[in-house]
C-alpha angles and dihedrals in degrees: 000000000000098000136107100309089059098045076053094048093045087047090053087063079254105145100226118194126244103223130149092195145082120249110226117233092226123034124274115240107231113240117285109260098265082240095051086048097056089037085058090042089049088047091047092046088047095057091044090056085049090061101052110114121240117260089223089056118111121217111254121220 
């Protein structure tokens, strides 16, 4: 925050960071590998096209 209570902390002999950014709480999860991205996206696309109904398929009451 760079304020008072840093310039007190630094004159105690405490290391304070320099960060302009906010820490998360909880960790951030690294990007997905760009392959392991379009291997999830193929598998996705694959099971979509699973799902389609059949033109020949009646509706059923």
């Amino acid at each position: 925050m760079n304020g008072e209570s840093d310039t007190i902390a630094q004159r105690a002999g405490v290391e304070v960071r320099e960060t302009r950014r906010p820490i998360p709480a909880e960790p951030v999860e690294p990007p997905p590998d760009p392959e392991q991205k379009l291997e999830e996206e193929r598998q996705e696309a694959a099971a979509d096209d699973a799902e389609e109904p059949r033109a020949d398929a009646e509706p059923t009451d």
